[in-house]
N, C-alpha and C positions, 0 to 999 in steps of 0.2 A: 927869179923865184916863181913857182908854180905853187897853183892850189888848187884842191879837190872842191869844186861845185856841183852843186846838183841842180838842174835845170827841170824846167816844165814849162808848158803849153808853146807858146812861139819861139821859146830858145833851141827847143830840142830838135834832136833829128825830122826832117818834115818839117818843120816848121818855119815860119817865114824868115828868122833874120838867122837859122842854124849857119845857114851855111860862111854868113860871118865873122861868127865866131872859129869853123874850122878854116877857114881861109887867116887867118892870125894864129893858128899854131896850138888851137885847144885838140886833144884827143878824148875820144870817146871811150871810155871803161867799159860800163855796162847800165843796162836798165837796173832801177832803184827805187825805193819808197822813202817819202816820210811820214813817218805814223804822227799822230796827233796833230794836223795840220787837216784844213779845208781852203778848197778853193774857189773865188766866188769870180761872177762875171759882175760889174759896175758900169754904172754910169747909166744914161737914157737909151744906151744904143749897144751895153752890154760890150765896148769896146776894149776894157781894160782889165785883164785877170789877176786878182790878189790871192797869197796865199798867207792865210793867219793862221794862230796858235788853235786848234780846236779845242778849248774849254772843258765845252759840254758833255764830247765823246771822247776820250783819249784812244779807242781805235780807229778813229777816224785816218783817213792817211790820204795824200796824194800822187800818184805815180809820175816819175818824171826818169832823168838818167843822172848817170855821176861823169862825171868831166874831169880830167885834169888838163887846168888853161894857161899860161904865164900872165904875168903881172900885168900888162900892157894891154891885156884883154880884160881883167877885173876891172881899171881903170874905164876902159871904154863901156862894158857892161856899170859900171855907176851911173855915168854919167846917163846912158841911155834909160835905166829904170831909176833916174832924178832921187838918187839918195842925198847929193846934197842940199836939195829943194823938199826934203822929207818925207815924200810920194814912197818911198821903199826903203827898208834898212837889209843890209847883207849880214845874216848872225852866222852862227855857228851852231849846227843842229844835227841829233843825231839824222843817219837814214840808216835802210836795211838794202844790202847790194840783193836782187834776184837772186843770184848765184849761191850765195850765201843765207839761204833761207833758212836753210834746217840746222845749221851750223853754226853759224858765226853769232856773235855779237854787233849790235849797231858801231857804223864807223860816224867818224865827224865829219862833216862838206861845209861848207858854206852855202847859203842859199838867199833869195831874196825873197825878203817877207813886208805884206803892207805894215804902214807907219801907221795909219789913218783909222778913224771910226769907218766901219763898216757901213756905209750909205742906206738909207733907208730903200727898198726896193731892188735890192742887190740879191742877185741867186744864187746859189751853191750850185755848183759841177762837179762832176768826177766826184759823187759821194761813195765812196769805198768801204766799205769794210773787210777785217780780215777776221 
């Protein structure tokens, strides 16, 4: 079984553990958005990046890519962003493919979103608008 992910900061292409993930059979689609989504740096040493629901601005959005991975790779992708420890939840959320800017409508991906209160002292990145 495969599924449509969307990734950002260290999963994606460039990024330290990407190549991971394509070495177990994930293919790269294309670059992507998720609108209404912010992404912040945590912790004392800014070492861990969350992406939550953006509230305040619903154009908010964060850029990452779309993926289709198999099963065996969600599985390994849980365990490493500790969804079952409650650190991250995988939802189902629209995104907007690049490609598809002017045209399409938002597809569905799965994505990994913090579980957690937003730490006191934690910064947003990659603040977007469109």
């Amino acid at each position: 079984m495969y599924s449509h992910l969307f990734l950002y900061n260290i999963l994606k292409r460039g990024g330290l553990y990407n190549g991971l993930i394509r070495i177990m059979g994930g293919t790269f689609v294309g670059t992507a958005w998720a609108q209404g989504y912010s992404l912040y740096l945590i912790g004392p040493k800014e070492t861990l990046a969350a992406v939550c629901r953006s509230y305040m601005d619903r154009w908010q959005k964060i850029d990452g890519e779309l993926w289709v991975v198999p099963g065996h790779v969600i599985e390994k992708l849980d365990s490493f962003e500790l969804v079952a420890a409650g650190m991250f939840q995988r939802q189902l959320v629209p995104i907007i493919p690049r490609s598809f800017y002017l045209s399409a409508d938002p597809m569905l991906a799965e994505m990994y979103v913090w579980n957690q209160p937003i730490p006191v002292g934690s910064r947003q990145i990659h603040a977007s608008t469109t």
